[in-house]
Structure formats: C-alpha cells, structure tokens
C-alpha positions, 0 to 999 in steps of 0.5 A: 358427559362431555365427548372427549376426542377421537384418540390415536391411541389404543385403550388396550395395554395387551394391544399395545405391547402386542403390536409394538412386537413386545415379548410379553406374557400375561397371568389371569390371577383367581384373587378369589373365587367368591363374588357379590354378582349371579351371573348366569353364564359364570364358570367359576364356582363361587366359594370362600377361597381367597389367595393367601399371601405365599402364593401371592409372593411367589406370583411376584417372584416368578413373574418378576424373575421372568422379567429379569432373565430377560425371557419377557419384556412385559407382565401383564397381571389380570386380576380377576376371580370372582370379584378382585375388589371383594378382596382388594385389601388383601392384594393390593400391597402385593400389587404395589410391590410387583409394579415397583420391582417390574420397573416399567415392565409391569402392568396390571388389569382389574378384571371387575363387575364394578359394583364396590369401587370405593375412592380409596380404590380409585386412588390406588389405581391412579396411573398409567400402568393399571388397566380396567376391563369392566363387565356390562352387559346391558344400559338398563339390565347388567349381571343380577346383584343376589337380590335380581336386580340390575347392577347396571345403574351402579357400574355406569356410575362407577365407570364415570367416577373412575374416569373423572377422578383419572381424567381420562378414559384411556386404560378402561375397556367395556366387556359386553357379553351377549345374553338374552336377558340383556340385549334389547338395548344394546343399542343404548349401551353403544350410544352411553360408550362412544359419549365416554370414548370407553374400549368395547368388546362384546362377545358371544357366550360360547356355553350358550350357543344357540339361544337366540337366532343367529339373524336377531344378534346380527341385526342388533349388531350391525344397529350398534356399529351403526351407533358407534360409527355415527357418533365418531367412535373408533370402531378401528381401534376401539371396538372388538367382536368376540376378541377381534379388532380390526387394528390388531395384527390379531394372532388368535386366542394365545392360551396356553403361551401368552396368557395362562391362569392361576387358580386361588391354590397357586395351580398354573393353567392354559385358560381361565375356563380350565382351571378346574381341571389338572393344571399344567404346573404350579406357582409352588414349583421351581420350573419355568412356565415357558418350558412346560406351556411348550411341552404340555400335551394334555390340551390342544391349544397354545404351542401344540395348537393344530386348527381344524381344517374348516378353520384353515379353509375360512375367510376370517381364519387369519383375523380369528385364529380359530377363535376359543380353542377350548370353548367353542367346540365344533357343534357350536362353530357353524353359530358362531363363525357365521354370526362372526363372519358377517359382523366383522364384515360389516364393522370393516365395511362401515369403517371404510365408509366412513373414512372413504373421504379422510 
C-alpha cells in the first residue's frame, strides 16, 4: 500500500477534544456481551445479553440532554461489548439518531476486533464523526477465532477495506495488547502500521503481569520505535505505550469523570473492568452522572482519586498519572512502571533524534 503523508493532525477524536480544552465526557457502551473471538485475557463474560432498545433510548436521551444543558461540549460514544458489530443492526438507528440530534458535538468510536465488517457497514461509518479502535495484537497471530486460529489475516484485510473505501486513515487506531502468544513479530505489525500511517497503542495486560521478562518486552519495544521512527511514522503523535503519548497534555486514566461505562443492563460504572461490580447509578434513573461520579466513595478513582505516594515521587508521574487505577494494583507496579519508565524514555529520545536537525 502507498505510504501516505506524515499528518499534522492527531488520529485520536479524544485527543483532539482533550488538548483543545473541550468539556467532554465519553460513555464505553456494552452493545453486548457476546463476541465471535476467544481472547485469553478478556474480562467480559461472554453471553447472549444484548442492549435492548429502551436502555438505547435512554442512552441518547441522557447524553444528548447533557449536551444541551450545557454541562458538556462533547459526547464521545465508544461502542464496544464483546463485539458491537455482532449487533451493528440493532444499534445502528440509535447511533444515527444520537449523531443527528448531537449536531456537531457527537461522535462515536467503534471499539471492534474487525473480523465482520460488511460494506454495508462501512458505508454507514462513512464521515468525520466516527472513529475506530481496532484490536490487533500480532502480524501473523492476533486474538483466536473459536476454532484457534488467527484472525489477523482477515483484520488487516479489514482495516484496508475500511481505509480505501474512507479515503484516509484518519479516525482508525491499532490497539496492540502485549501477550506471549503474540509478540515475536511485532516488529512486522510496526512496519504494516506506519506504511498505512494507522494510530497505535500497545499496552501492557495488567492481569498478567509478569508473564514475560521485563528486559525481553523492552528489547522488543525499543526494536518497534526504532521501526516506527525509521519509516517516518508520527511517534509524537501517533504512537502511545499503555495510554501515553508524548503529544498529550496526558492527565492520566480519567475513569470515573470523563469516561464511565455502561453495561448491556443500563448500570452506570467508572471503568469498563467494573462493570461487574455494583454500579454507581443507572441509565434508568433520573440523576445526573456528573453529580453522582463526584460523589461516589465506593471506588478510588476518578474525583476521589488519591495517588500513592510512590506515584507522586515518580519521574514519569506527571506523563502517567498513575497509570490504571483499577488494575494495576501495587504487587504489579515495580513490572509495569519500570518497563514504563524506559520505554517512554526511549520513544522521547528517538523523537528528539530524529527532528534534532528540522
């Protein structure tokens, strides 16, 4: 595929808003909880559920009377599950009816594995206001279809469908979680994403810290922005590692203000990793989100959120912000923040060799 320009722009709609000083709050919505992949590190439980119309309707009217009270600028919708296109024709009429009543202050992100994208699909998605995160975790091996094999072959032919057919990667971001099953040739993934100029984040799995050596993923790491940063890719704006990017004024993980979840049963929670657990209010009741975020005791994240104090004494703190608040309890930190800690250092050294001389 042709290589397309280095952009001045940022793939992200969330960094956009977020760095143009917008007020904006942005929902992760269960469409469902089934999906047609078997990812080993899923926390959802995989059943039938589906969200029915009324809690649909009451999405739109929430968020939508959020806007016109003037409490938000923006909406962002993440619609995820499981897999929101295993469902698409039963959300899509509520989307299209949220993006026309939002005016310009809507936007939605699909929050997809890719694998069932049909043109009639891709037709719908056509425009400015609809954003991609799309799953992909290695060049050869990517999240296990139910028989075992790999779905990446069919993503990657997804993802130039969806690019050709939009005339432009903007809006389309990679999500690479780091796995043993799939990591040797994530040095093949960079090369794949920076000739398609596609956004990229690759975190760290915090349920399974300690899996591999910590000196094996940041030798594969410092190999991909070396990839990256050798074929002109945007490390600066286009790249993050585990949800930091060096062009972000980053203010750390905001679950529990700006972004919240909604599970398929209308339940409000602070993170999509808790939406198992007792919500903090519901699509179903008449009070208003923000209130209740900032009042809410029963987790420490959010507008009740206190760092530890090894957080507060770290060099990368202010680019972090403490990183997952749910996830990544201490036991896992002296892992994670180190491989952290090195590898961002590296992507800002490599960005700084690079346009030392422009």
């Amino acid at each position: 595929m042709k290589k397309t320009a280095t952009r001045k722009y940022n793939n992200s709609i969330g960094w956009y808003l977020m760095n143009n000083g917008k007020r904006y709050i942005s929902p992760w919505i269960f469409t469902t909880e089934n999906c047609n992949l078997r990812c080993p590190y899923c926390y959802v439980k995989r059943t039938n559920k589906i969200m029915s119309g009324d809690t649909w309707s009451r999405i739109n009217d929430k968020f939508i009377g959020m806007i016109e009270r003037g409490e938000v600028d923006n909406v962002i919708y993440r619609l995820a599950g499981g897999e929101p296109l295993l469902v698409f024709n039963h959300w899509k009429g509520y989307i299209a009816d949220f993006l026309y009543k939002s005016g310009e202050n809507g936007f939605v992100s699909i929050i997809s594995n890719m694998v069932l994208l049909e043109e009639e699909m891709i037709d719908f998605f056509d425009g400015n206001r609809f954003g991609f995160g799309i799953s992909l975790d290695g060049f050869e091996y990517s999240k296990p279809l139910p028989n075992g094999l790999s779905s990446a072959s069919i993503v990657k032919n997804n993802i130039d469908r969806l690019i050709s057919k939009r005339g432009s990667s903007h809006n389309i971001d990679i999500s690479t979680v780091i796995n043993k099953d799939a990591f040797d040739d994530l040095d093949k993934l960079a090369e794949w994403i920076a000739d398609r100029n596609l956004g990229w984040g690759i975190y760290l799995d915090h349920f399974f810290c300690g899996e591999m050596p910590l000196k094996i993923i940041i030798e594969k790491m410092i190999q991909v922005v070396d990839i990256l940063a050798s074929k002109g890719f945007d490390i600066y704006n286009n790249f993050k590692f585990n949800n930091i990017k060096l062009s972000s004024s980053y203010e750390g993980c905001t679950a529990g203000e700006k972004l919240l979840a909604i599970s398929v049963d209308g339940g409000i929670h602070p993170c999509q990793t808790a939406i198992y657990n007792k919500p903090i209010c519901s699509i179903y009741d008449d009070s208003n989100i923000i209130d209740e975020f900032k009042k809410q005791k029963q987790y420490k994240l959010g507008y009740n959120l206190e760092l530890p104090k090894k957080c507060e004494e770290c060099s990368i703190s202010k680019m972090c912000g403490g990183g997952c608040k749910l996830n990544n309890k201490e036991i896992n930190k002296n892992y994670t923040c180190d491989i952290m800690k090195i590898v961002l250092c590296y992507v800002g050294k490599k960005y700084l060799e690079v346009n030392k001389n422009a």
